[in-house]
KOLTI-617064 format. One record per residue (C-alpha): x, y, z; residue in one letter. Coordinates in steps of 0.1 Angstrom, whole numbers, padded with zeros to 4 digits, always signed. Layout:
<sites>
XYZa...
</sites>
This chain:
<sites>
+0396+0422+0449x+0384+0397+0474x+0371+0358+0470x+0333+0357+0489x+0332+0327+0510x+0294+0326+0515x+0286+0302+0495x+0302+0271+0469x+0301+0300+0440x+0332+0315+0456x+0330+0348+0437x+0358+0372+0431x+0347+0406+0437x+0365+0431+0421x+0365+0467+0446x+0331+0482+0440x+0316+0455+0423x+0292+0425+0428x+0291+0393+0437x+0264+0369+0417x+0237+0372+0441x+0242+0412+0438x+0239+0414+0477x+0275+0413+0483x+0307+0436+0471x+0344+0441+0479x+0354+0474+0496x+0390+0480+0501x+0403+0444+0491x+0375+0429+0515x+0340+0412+0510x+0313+0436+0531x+0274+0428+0528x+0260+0455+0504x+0225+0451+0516x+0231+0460+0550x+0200+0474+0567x+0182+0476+0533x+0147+0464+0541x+0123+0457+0514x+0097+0442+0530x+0080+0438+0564x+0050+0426+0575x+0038+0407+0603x+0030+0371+0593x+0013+0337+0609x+0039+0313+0612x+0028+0287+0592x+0033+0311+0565x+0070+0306+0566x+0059+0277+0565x+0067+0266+0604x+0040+0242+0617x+0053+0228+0642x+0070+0254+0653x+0053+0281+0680x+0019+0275+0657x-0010+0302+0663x+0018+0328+0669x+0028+0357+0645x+0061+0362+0639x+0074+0401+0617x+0093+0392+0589x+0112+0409+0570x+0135+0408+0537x+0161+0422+0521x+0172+0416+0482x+0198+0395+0464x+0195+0355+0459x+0227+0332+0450x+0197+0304+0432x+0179+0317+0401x+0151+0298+0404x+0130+0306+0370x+0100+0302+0390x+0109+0327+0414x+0079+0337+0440x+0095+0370+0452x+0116+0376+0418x+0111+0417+0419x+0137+0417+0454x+0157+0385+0442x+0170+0387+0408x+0147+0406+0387x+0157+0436+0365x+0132+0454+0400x+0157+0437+0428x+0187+0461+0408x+0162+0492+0414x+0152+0479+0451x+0194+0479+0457x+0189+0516+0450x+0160+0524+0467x+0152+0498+0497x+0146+0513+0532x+0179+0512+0559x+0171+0504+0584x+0198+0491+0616x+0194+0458+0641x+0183+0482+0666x+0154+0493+0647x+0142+0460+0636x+0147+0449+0672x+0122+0477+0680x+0101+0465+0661x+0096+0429+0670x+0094+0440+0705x+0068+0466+0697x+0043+0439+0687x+0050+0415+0711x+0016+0427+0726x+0003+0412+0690x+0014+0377+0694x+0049+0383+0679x+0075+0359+0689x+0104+0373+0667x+0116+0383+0635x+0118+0360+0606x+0143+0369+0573x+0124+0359+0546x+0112+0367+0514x+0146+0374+0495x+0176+0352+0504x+0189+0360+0539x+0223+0340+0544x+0238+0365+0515x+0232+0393+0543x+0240+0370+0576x+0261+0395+0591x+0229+0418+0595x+0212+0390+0608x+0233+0379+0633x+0236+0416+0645x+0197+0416+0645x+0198+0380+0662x+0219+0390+0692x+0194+0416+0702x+0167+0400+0695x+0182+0368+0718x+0184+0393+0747x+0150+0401+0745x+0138+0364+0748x+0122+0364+0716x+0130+0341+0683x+0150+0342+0654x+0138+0324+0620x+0157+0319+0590x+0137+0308+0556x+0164+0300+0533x+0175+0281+0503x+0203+0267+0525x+0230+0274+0502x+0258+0283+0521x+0287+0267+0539x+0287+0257+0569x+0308+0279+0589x+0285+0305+0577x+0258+0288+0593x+0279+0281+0626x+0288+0321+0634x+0246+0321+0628x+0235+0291+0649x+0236+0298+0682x+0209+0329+0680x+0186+0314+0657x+0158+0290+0666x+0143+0277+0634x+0145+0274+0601x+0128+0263+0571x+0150+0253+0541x+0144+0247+0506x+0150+0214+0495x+0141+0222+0460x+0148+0187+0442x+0167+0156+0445x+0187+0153+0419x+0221+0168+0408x+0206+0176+0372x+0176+0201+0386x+0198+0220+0410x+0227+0225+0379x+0208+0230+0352x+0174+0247+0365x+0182+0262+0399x+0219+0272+0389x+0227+0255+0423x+0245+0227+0443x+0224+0201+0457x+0252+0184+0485x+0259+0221+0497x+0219+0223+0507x+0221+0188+0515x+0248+0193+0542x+0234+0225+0553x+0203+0210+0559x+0220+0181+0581x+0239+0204+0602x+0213+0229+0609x+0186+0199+0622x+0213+0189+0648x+0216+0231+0659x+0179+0242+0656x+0141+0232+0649x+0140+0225+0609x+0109+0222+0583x+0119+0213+0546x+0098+0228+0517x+0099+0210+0484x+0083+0223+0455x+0069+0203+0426x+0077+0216+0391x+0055+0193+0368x+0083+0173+0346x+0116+0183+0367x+0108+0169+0404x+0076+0153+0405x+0083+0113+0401x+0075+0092+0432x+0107+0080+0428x+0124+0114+0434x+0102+0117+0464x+0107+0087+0482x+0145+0091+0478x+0142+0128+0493x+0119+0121+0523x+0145+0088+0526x+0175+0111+0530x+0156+0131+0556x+0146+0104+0575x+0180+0089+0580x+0192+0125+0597x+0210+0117+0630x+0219+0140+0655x+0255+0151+0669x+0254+0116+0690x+0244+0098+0657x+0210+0091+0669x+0182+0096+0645x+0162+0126+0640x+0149+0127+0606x+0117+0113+0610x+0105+0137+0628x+0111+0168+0606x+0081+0181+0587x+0082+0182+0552x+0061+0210+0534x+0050+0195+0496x+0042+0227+0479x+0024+0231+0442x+0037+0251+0416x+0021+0280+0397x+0034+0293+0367x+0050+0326+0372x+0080+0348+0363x+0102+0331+0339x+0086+0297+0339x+0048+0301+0321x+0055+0274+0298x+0034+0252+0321x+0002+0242+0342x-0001+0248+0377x+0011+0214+0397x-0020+0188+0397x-0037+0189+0432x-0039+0151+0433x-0002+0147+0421x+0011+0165+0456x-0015+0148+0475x-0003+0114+0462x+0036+0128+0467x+0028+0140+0502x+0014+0100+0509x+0048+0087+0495x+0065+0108+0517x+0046+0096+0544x+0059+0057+0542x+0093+0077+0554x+0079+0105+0578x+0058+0114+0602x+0048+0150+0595x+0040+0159+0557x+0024+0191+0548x+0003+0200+0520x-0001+0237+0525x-0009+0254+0496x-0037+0230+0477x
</sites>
């Protein structure tokens, strides 16, 4: 038995079993990543599909996913590799796969306008050890190392990561402490300080989305893009102005059909409160 020191659930993992996010397990008294190598998905994507706008844009980058999450998000895009009754069958069945291959195989289509590998899809920092075995290589072949995460993680987690990894974009999926407990099954000041270290170690894009009647008051919004803005760098100075800020709509999906689709104009007008705070503010998928 072993305490997992990922993230602020802390889990004691009994030898042989599994931690909440059902990525990571205890072998011989210590906590191992069980999804080592095991590759569910992998495609080659435009960047901005991350989404990364200001970051390489026109450029394709291969990303690729795993299975677990540490959220349990009832609205859950990728829910058949995250938490799904399908990720437990994926944990049987996914694909190995080691950093050498995957290495491989971003330099293989470099010729295709890849710049890197992105970990995507499912939740990467419950697997960071195969990333940053995958990073190292990929460093040393002078190509780029994304990270789209839900940024729930501590920070000395993301420290062992940050010197091999160029961007991120991180979910900041609400601003209240209420949503994160209650709905995401999460902790807001752990994503909240995650996000503030990582903007001082690497390029950063924020995605919010808008769940009609959790997140979507102006209020909430202008306190949100607020926060980013007042982001300083290691010296103090501020940076936050500058980080985009993706404004995403919701669909009704997995667990969460009990309600419409985000109103286009409601994001639109969200995305112009954001904008009194900074200077970049997406609207990507309207």
């Amino acid at each position: 038995m072993a305490k997992c020191d990922v993230c602020f659930r802390h889990c004691v993992i009994a030898d042989g079993k599994l931690g909440f996010c059902g990525a990571r397990t205890c072998e011989n008294g210590k906590v191992v990543q069980a999804n080592y190598g095991r590759i569910t998905s992998l495609a080659l994507d435009p960047i901005e599909k991350k989404p990364l706008n200001r970051f390489y844009p026109g450029s394709l980058i291969l990303s690729a996913g795993s299975y677990g999450c540490n959220l349990r998000c009832p609205f859950c895009q990728n829910y058949e590799i995250s938490w799904s009754e399908e990720a437990r069958k994926f944990a049987k069945t996914a694909d190995v796969c080691t950093p050498e291959d995957l290495a491989r195989a971003a330099a293989y289509y470099q010729n295709q306008g890849n710049i890197g590998i992105a970990f995507t899809y499912n939740e990467p920092l419950i697997g960071y050890e195969f990333i940053l075995d995958t990073a190292k290589l990929i460093k040393k072949l002078g190509m780029k190392t994304v990270l789209v995460t839900n940024g729930t993680a501590e920070l000395n987690v993301l420290e062992k990561l940050a010197p091999y990894i160029d961007a991120m974009n991180i979910d900041l999926k609400g601003f209240t402490d209420r949503y994160y407990r209650e709905v995401l099954k999460g902790d807001r000041k752990m994503v909240m300080d995650f996000i503030a270290r990582a903007s001082q170690v690497c390029h950063v894009e924020v995605t919010t989305l808008i769940i009609p009647g959790e997140n979507d008051s102006e209020e909430e919004m202008d306190a949100l893009s607020s926060w980013i803005a007042g982001l300083t760098d290691e010296r103090g100075e501020r940076i936050g102005q500058s980080i985009p800020l993706h404004i995403s709509r919701f669909f009704p999906r997995f667990h969460m059909q009990d309600r419409r689709a985000t109103e286009v104009r409601l994001v639109y007008r969200l995305a112009e409160v954001a904008r009194r705070n900074l200077t970049y503010v997406y609207t990507g998928n309207c």
